[in-house]
C-alpha positions as a printed NumPy array, in Angstrom:
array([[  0.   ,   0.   ,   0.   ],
       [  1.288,   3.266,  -0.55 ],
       [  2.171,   5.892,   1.799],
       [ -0.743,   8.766,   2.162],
       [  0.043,  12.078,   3.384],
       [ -1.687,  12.382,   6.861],
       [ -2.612,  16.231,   6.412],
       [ -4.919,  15.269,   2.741],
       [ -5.86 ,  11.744,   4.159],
       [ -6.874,  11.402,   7.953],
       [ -7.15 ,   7.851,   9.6  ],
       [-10.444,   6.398,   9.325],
       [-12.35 ,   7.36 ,  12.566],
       [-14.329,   3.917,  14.312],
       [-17.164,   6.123,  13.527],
       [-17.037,   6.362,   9.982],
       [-16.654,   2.341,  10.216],
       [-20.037,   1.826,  12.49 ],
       [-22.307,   4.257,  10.288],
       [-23.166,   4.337,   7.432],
       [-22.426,   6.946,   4.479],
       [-22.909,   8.193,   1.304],
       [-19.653,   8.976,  -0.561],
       [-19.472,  12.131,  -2.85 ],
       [-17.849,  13.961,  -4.627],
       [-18.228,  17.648,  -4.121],
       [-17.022,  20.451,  -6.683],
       [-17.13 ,  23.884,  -6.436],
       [-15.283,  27.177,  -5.208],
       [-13.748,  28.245,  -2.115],
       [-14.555,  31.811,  -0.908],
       [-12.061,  33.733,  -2.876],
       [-13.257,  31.804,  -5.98 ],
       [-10.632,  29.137,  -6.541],
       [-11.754,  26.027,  -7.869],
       [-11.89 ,  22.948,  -5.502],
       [-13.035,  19.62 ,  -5.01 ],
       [-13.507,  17.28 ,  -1.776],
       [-14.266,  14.01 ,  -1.466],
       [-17.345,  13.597,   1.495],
       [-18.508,  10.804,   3.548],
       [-22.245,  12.047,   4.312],
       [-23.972,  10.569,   7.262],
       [-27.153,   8.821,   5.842],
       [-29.199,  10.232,   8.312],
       [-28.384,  13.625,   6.953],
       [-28.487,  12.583,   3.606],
       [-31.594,  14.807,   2.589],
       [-30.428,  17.722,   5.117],
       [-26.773,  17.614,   3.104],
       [-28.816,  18.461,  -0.53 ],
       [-30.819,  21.07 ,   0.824],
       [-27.974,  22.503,   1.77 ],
       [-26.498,  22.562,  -1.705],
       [-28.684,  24.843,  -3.039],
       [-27.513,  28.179,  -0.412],
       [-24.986,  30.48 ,  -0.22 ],
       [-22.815,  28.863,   2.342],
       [-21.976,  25.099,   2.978],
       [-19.587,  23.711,   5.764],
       [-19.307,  20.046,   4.717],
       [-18.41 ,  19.424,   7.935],
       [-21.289,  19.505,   9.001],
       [-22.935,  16.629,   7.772],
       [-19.861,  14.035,   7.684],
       [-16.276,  13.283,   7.429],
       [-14.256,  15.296,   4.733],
       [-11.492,  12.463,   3.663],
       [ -9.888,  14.47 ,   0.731],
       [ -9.682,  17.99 ,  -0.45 ],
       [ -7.354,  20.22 ,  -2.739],
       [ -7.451,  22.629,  -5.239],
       [ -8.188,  22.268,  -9.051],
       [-11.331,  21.539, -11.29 ],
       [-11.264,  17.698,  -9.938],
       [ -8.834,  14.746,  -8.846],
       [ -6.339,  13.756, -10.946],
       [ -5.887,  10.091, -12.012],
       [ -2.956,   9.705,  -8.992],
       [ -5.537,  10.673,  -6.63 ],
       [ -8.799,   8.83 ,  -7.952],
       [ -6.572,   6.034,  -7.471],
       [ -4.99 ,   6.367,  -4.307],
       [ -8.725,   8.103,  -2.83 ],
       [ -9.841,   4.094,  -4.111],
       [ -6.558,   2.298,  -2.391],
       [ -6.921,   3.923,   0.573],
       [-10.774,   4.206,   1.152],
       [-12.245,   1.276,  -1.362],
       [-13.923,   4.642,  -3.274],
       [-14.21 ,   4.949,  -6.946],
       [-15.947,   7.006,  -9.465],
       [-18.37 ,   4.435,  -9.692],
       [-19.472,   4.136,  -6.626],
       [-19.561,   7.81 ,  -5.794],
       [-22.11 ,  10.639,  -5.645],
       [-21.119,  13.94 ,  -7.553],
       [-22.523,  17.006,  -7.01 ],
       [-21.648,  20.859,  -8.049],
       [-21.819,  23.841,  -5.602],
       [-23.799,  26.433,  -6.741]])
């Protein structure tokens, strides 16, 4: 397995591990207007609260689950989809995307 930087990639918490989540992929801008993209575990409870809160004019993901990747740039590159899949069993296929308004 391949090393993952600890500050883009934090240990699984036993919470993520007892609950479970809907993985997505979340685009969109930061507030100076950068383009970024994060990778989200979404508690399924809060499934329907987490779209709502696409649609205003400020989201905290953490607030509705576990943010396990995040950087800069229109979307992952193919180094990251892969290592995002190594690390956490994710892939494109299996993943939610969504765009910030």
């Amino acid at each position: 397995m391949k090393s993952v930087p600890q500050k883009k990639f934090p240990h699984i918490e036993q919470e993520l591990l007892k609950k479970p989540y809907v993985f997505v992929l979340v685009h969109g801008e930061d507030a100076a207007g950068q383009a970024m993209y994060f990778y989200l575990a979404v508690e399924s409870e809060r499934w329907d609260e987490f779209k709502r809160a696409l649609t205003t004019d400020y989201f905290d993901a953490k607030n509705f689950g576990k943010v396990l990747y995040s950087d800069y740039g229109s979307g992952p590159t193919e180094t990251v989809t892969s290592t995002v899949e190594e690390y956490y069993g994710i892939t494109l296929d299996n993943i939610a995307a969504v765009q910030l308004p």
